[in-house]
matplotlib code that plots the C-alpha trace (Angstrom):
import matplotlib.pyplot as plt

x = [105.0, 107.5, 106.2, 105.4, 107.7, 106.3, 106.6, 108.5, 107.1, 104.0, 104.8, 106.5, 103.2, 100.1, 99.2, 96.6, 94.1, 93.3, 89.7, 91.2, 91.3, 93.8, 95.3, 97.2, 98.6, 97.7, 99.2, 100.6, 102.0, 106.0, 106.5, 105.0, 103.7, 103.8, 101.3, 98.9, 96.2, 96.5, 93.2, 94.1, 97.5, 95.8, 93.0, 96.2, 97.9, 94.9, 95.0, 92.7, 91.5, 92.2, 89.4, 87.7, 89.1, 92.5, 92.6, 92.6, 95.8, 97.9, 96.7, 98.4, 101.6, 102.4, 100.3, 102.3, 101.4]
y = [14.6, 15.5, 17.9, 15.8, 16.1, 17.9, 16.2, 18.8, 17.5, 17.9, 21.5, 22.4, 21.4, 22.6, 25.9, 26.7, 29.6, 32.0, 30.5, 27.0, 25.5, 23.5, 24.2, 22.4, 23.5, 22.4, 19.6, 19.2, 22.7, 21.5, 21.4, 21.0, 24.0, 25.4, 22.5, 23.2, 26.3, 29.8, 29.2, 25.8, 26.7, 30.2, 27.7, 26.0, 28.8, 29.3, 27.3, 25.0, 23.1, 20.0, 17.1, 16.9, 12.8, 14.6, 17.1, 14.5, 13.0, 16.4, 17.8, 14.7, 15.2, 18.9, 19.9, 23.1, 24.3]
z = [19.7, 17.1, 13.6, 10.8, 7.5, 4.7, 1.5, -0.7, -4.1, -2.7, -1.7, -4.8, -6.7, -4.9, -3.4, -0.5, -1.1, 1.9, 2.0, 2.3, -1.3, -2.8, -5.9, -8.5, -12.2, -15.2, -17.2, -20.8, -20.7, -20.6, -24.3, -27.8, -26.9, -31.1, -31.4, -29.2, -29.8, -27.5, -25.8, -24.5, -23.9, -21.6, -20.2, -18.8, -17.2, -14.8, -11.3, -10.8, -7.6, -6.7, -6.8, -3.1, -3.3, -3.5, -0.9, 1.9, 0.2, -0.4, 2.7, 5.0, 2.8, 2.9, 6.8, 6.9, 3.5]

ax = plt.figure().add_subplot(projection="3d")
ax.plot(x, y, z, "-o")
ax.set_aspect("equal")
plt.show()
C-alpha cells in the first residue's frame, strides 16, 4: 500500500509534542500589532493545543508529522 501525502499547509501550521499533543499558533498576531496591548500580544506567542474535535482532522492530513 502506497504512504499517504502529507498535507504541507497542514505541516507548516501545527506541531506534535513528544507526549502526543497537537499544537497550533495563535491568531491575530500578523499585524496591527501597535494596537493591540503587550499581554495579549505575549498570550499569543504561546502554543496552544488544538481542540480534541480537531485533532482527528490535522492528524489524517499531516500522518508523518
Amino acid at each position: 500500500m502506497p504512504k499517504i501525502r502529507t498535507h504541507k499547509a497542514t505541516q507548516k501550521r501545527f506541531r506534535i509534542t513528544s507526549t502526543g499533543k497537537v499544537m497550533r499558533r495563535k491568531a491575530f498576531k500578523s499585524h496591527m500589532l501597535e494596537h493591540k496591548s503587550s499581554k495579549r500580544k505575549r498570550v499569543m506567542n504561546i502554543q496552544h493545543e488544538v481542540s480534541a474535535a480537531d485533532v482527528k482532522t490535522v492528524r489524517r492530513l499531516a500522518p508523518y508529522l
